[in-house]
N, C-alpha and C positions, 0 to 999 in steps of 0.2 A: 504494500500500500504506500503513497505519497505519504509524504509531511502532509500536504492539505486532509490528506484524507483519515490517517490518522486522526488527526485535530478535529473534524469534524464527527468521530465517531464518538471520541472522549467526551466532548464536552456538549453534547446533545445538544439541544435548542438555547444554549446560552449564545447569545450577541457577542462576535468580535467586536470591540472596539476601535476608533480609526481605524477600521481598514482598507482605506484610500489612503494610509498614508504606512504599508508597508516596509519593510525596511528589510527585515528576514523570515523568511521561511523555510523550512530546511529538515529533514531528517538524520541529517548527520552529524554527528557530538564537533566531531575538532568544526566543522564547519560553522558551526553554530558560537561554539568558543571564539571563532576567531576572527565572525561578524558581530556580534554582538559586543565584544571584545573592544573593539571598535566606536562601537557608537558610546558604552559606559566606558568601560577602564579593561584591561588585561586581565584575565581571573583564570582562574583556573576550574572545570567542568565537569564531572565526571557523573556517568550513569549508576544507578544502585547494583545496575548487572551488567556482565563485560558487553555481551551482547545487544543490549537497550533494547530490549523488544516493545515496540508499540512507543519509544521514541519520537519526539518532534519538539521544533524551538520556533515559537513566533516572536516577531518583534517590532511592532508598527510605532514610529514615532513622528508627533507633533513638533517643532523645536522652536522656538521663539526665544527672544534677548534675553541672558542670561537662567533662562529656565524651558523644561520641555514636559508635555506629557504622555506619557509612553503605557502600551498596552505590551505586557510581557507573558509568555506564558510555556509551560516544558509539558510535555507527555512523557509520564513514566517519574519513577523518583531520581532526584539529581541531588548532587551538592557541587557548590556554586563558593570557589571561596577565592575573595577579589582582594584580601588581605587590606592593606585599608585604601580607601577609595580615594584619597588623596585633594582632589577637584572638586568634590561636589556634596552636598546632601540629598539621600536619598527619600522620603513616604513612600512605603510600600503597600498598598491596599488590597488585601487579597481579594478578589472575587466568586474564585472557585477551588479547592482544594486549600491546603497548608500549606506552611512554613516554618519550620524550626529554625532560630534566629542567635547566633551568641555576636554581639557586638561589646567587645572589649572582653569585661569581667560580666556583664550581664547574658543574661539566655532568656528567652520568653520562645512563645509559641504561637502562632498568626493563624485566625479563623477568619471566613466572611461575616460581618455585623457584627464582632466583640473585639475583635484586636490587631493594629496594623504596629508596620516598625517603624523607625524612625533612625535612618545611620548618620553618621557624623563618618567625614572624613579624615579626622586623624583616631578612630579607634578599632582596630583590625576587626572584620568581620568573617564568618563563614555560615553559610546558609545550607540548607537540605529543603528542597522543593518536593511535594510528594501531587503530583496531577493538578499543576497551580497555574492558575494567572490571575495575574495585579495590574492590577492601575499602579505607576509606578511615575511622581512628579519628582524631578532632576532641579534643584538649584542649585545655580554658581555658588562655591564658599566664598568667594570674596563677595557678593552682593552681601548674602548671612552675615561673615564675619563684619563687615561695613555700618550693616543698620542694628546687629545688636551694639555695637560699640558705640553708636550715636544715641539710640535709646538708652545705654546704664551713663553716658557720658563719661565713658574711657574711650582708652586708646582701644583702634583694633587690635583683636587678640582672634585665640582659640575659643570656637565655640562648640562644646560636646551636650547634645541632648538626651534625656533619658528615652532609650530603643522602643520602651512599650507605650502606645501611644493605643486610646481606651476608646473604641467608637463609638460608645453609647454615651460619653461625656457630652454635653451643649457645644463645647471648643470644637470636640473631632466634628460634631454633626455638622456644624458651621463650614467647618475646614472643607467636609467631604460636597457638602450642598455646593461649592465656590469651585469645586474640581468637577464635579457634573458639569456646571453650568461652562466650563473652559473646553468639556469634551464638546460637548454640545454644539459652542462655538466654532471650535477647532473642526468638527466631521461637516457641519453647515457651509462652512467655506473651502473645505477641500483643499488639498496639498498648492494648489494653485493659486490660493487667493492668501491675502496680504493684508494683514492687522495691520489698523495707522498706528504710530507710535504711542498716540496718545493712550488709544486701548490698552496697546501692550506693556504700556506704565502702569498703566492704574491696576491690569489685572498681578501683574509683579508686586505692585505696593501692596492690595492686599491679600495675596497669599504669605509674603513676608511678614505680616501683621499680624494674621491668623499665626504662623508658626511661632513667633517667636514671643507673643501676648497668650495664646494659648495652650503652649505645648513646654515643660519643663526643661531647663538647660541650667545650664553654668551660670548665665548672667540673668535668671530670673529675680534674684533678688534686688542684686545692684540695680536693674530697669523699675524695678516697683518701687526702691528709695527715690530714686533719681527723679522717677515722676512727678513726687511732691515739692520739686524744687523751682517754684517760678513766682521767685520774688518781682522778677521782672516783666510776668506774664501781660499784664494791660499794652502795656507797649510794643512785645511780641507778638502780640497778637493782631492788632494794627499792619506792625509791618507786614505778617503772613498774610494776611488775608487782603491788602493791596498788594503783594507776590503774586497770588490766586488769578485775581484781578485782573492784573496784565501779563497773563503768562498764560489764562485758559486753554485756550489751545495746544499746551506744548503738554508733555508728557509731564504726570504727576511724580514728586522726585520729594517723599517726607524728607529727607537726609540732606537735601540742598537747603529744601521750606526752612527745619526748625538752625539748621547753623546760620542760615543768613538773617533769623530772626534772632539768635542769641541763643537757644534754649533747647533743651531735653524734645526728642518727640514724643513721651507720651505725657511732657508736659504741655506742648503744644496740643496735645488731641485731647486732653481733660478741660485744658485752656477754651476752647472751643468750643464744646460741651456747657461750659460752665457758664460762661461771657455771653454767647450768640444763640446758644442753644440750639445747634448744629454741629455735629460731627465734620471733619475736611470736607469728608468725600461729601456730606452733604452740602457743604459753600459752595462747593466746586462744581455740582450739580446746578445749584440755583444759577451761578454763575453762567456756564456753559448754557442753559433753557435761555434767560434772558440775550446770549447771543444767538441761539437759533431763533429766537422772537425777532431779533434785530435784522439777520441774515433771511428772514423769512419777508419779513415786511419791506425790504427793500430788491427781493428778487426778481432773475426776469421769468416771462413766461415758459423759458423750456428748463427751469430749475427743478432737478430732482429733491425732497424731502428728505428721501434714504441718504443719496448722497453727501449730503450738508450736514445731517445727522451723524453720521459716521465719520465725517473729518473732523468734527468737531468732538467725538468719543463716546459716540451711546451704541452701546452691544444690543441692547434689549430694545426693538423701539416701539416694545409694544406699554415699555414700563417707562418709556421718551414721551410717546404718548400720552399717557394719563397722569405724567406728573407735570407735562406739560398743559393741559386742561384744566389740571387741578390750580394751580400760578398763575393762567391768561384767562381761564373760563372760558374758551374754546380748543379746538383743536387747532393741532399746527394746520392744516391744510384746509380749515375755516381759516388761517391766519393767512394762507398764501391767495385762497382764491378773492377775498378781499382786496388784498395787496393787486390782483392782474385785474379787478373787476370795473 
């Protein structure tokens, strides 16, 4: 039998994921090591039996600036040990089968709907897959290393999180809802089409936010002191949000926002909260609706909606739409046909 075919007899009626955006497929172990290889890190592969009967390796990935989401998945039991991954942070979401997981001194065990990993790139790992595929989201360490270090308000450093991350916690549910909505994104537009920067900022910001606000590490304590430190926050605040202002359009960047403001980001996003009674991402919403209010009202007649919505950085535009109605008390396209009328 194929790799394909394999694959499709194990895993019955469950949905591949991105699979328009392939990458490997294959029935054979070194072949498989030494594509996949590739796209994570060097590891090392091996079947539970010499043979691998009923064997197969898929590997379909999404890749966007500084992070990717990858649908990963083995026929048959393997262990998978990539020693430490060096480059990157791994979430590994199981979907179907297990995972036995030792990252560093820890061990845990990965099921679908109660428990995914979490690897850090300096703590040696080695895995045993037994009939799995995961949702598998890749972040740069230096992005990580970067925004925790601005959030505790140290120096970049090493950041190691703890491996077993709880899916039935509010955090995970959040984390996993925001990785749906990126598949979703990601298979709707197809290997072919092109995230504006802007999107592909904001969804980076807040996966980085999700992981490092809700998920246990080294610098969780130091980022929960640091928060409360905004002696200076009235005035911070000001500046960020004339940042917001005149920079809408550009790719949302907290780590630029809170240093050029003076101050801690989750001083800045408490700040926020507290002052405006608005979250960033929500300024930065109202913001952005009031330019497609402005970009609407003064269009010509062959102006696409989607279009102009989408440069300006709405994924959702069904949730463009009705936050848009809900702020003008029409719809955008009650706003344009006015405008040509």
């Amino acid at each position: 039998m194929s790799a394909t075919e394999l694959e499709m007899s194990a895993k019955g009626s469950e949905a591949v994921r991105l699979a328009e955006f392939a990458r490997v497929t294959t029935g054979d172990v070194d072949e498989a090591a030494e594509q996949i290889g590739r796209i994570f890190c060097p590891h090392d592969l091996q079947p539970a039996q010499a043979r691998a009967p009923g064997f197969y390796a898929r590997h379909n990935c999404a890749a966007f600036d500084g992070f990717s989401i990858n649908y990963v998945a083995y026929g048959g039991s393997v262990t998978i040990d990539p020693g430490c991954l060096e480059g990157f942070f791994l979430l590994q979401i199981p979907l179907r089968g297990g995972a036995s997981v030792r990252a560093g001194t820890r061990e845990l065990t990965t099921a679908p709907g109660t428990t995914a990993s979490l690897l850090s790139p300096t703590l040696p790992t080695r895995m045993a897959w037994a009939d799995c595929a995961q949702l598998i989201l890749l972040l740069d360490r230096r992005l990580v290393e970067q925004r925790a270090a601005a959030l505790a308000g140290k120096p970049s450093g090493t950041v190691e999180f703890d491996p077993v991350v709880d899916l039935r916690t509010p955090a995970a549910r959040s984390l996993s809802a925001r990785l749906e909505e990126l598949l979703v994104l990601a298979e709707r537009l197809g290997p072919r089409g092109k995230l504006p920067a802007t999107v592909t900022a904001d969804l980076r910001e807040s996966l980085l936010d999700h992981l490092l606000n809700g998920q246990r590490h080294g610098l969780s304590d130091a980022i929960s002191t640091f928060s409360g430190k905004a002696e200076r926050l009235p005035r911070a605040l000001r500046a960020a949000r004339d940042r917001l202002e005149a920079s809408a359009e550009e790719p949302l960047d907290l780590v630029e926002l809170a240093t050029s403001a003076g101050v801690g980001i989750r001083a800045l996003q408490l700040g926020f909260r507290r002052h405006f009674g608005l979250s960033i991402s929500e300024m930065l919403l109202d913001i952005r609706l009031a330019n497609l209010h402005a970009r609407l009202s003064q269009a010509t007649p062959d102006a696409s909606i989607t279009d102009i919505a989408f440069d300006l950085g709405f994924t959702h535009l069904s949730r463009m739409a009705g936050a848009y109605r809900e702020k003008f008390g029409e719809t955008p396209s009650a706003t344009l046909r006015r405008r040509l009328s």
